[in-house]
C-alpha positions as CSV (number, residue, x, y, z in Angstrom):
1,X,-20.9,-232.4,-41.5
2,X,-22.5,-232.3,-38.1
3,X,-23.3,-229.8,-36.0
4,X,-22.2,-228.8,-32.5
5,X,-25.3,-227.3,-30.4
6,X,-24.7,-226.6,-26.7
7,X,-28.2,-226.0,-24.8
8,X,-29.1,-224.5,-21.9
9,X,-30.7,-225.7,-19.2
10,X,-34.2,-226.7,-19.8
11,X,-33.5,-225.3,-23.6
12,X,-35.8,-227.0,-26.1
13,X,-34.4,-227.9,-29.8
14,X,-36.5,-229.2,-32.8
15,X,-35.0,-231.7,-34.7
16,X,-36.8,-233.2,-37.5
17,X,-40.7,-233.2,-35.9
18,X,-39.1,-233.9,-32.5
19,X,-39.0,-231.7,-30.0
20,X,-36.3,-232.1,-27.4
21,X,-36.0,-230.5,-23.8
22,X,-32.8,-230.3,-21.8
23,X,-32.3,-231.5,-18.4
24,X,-31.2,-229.6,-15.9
25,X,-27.5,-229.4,-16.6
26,X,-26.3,-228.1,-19.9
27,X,-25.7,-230.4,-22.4
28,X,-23.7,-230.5,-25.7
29,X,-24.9,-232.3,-28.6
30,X,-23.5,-233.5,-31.9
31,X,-26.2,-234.0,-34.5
32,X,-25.5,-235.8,-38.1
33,X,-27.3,-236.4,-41.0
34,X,-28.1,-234.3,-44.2
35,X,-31.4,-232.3,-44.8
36,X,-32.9,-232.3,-41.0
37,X,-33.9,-229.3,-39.9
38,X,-33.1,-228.0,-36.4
39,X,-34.2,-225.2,-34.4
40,X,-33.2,-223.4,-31.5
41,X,-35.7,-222.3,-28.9
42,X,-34.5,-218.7,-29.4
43,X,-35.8,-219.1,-33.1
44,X,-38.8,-220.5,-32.5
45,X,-42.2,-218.6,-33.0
46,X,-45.7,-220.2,-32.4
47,X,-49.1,-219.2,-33.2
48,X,-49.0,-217.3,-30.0
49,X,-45.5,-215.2,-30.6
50,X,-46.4,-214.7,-33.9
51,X,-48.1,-210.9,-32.9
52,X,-47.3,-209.2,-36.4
53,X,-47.5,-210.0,-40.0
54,X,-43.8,-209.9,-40.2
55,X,-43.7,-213.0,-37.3
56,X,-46.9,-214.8,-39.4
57,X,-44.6,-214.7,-42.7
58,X,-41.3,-216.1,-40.1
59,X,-44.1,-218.6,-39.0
60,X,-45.3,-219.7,-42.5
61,X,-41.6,-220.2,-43.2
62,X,-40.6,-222.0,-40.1
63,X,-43.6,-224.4,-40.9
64,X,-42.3,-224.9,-44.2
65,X,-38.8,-225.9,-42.8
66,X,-39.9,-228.1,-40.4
67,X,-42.7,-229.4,-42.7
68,X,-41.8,-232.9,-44.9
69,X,-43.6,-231.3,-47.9
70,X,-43.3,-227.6,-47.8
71,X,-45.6,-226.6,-50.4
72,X,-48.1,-227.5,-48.3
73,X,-47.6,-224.0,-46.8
74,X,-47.0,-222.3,-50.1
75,X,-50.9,-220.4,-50.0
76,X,-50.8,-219.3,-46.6
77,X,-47.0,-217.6,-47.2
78,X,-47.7,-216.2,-50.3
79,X,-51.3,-214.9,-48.9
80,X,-49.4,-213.5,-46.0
81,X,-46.4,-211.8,-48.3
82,X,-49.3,-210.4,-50.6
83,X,-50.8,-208.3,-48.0
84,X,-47.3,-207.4,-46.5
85,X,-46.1,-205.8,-49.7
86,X,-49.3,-204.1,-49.8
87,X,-49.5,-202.7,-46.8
88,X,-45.4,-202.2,-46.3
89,X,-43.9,-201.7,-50.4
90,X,-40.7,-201.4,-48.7
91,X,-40.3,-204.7,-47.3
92,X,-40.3,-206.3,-50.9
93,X,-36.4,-206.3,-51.2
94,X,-36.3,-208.6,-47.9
95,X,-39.5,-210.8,-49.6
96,X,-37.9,-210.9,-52.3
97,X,-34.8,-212.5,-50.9
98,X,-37.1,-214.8,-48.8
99,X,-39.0,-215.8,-52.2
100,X,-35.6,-217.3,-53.4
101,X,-34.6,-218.9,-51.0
102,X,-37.6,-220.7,-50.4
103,X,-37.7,-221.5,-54.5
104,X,-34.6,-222.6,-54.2
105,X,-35.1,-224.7,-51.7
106,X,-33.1,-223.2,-49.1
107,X,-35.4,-222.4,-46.3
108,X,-33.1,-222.3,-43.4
109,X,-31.7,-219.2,-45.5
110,X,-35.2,-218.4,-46.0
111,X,-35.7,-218.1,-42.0
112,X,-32.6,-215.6,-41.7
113,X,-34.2,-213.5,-44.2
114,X,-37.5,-213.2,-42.5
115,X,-35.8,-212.7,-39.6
116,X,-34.8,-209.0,-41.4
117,X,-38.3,-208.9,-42.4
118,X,-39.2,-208.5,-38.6
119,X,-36.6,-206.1,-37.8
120,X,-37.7,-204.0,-40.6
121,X,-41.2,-204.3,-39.4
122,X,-39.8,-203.5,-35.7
123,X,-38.1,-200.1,-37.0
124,X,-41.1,-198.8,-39.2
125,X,-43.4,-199.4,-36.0
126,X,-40.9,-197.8,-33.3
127,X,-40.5,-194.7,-36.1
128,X,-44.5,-194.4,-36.2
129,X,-45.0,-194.7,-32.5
130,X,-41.8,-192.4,-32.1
């Protein structure tokens, strides 16, 4: 099945290990093939973004994703989810969620669920500062 992505101009999408900018104009794209993973600008963090622990697990994730052998990443997520729980015992129903999906090999899935895990993180900071 392929997918139908519209960019923006000057919009940037990952496919595979390339990344690819938009012209000036918006463009439409139809993108086949099975098991290649794509990302929007929108949903892409780098070192740089990634401010909060919640964003560093979104990161480890995204690098698995994109990655051709995702294990390779395995420590530095699991180190990174160890001191979440630790720190934040509420988040473990969203870890959790992430943990299967990314055991199952799903890790598209995986970044929708850390996703949540940074919107958590987002609310429990606004109700401290609040």
């Amino acid at each position: 099945m392929a997918l139908k992505v519209e960019l923006k101009p000057h919009e940037r999408i990952i496919v595979g290990s390339c990344v690819i900018t938009n012209t000036e104009q918006r463009a439409k794209l139809l993108i086949e093939g099975e098991k290649i993973p794509i990302l929007r600008e929108k949903d892409i963090l780098t070192p740089a973004t990634a401010d909060t622990p919640a964003k560093l697990i979104y990161l480890a994730v995204q690098l698995m994703y994109l990655a051709p052998d995702p294990r390779v990443h395995h420590p530095t997520y699991f180190n990174l989810v160890r001191d979440m729980v630790d720190a934040v015992p509420s988040a473990w129903p969203i870890i959790e969620a992430i943990n299967n999906d990314i055991l199952s090999g799903d890790l598209y899935r995986a970044l929708k669920e850390a996703r949540k895990l940074i919107a958590h993180e987002a609310a429990l900071l606004a109700k401290a500062s609040g």
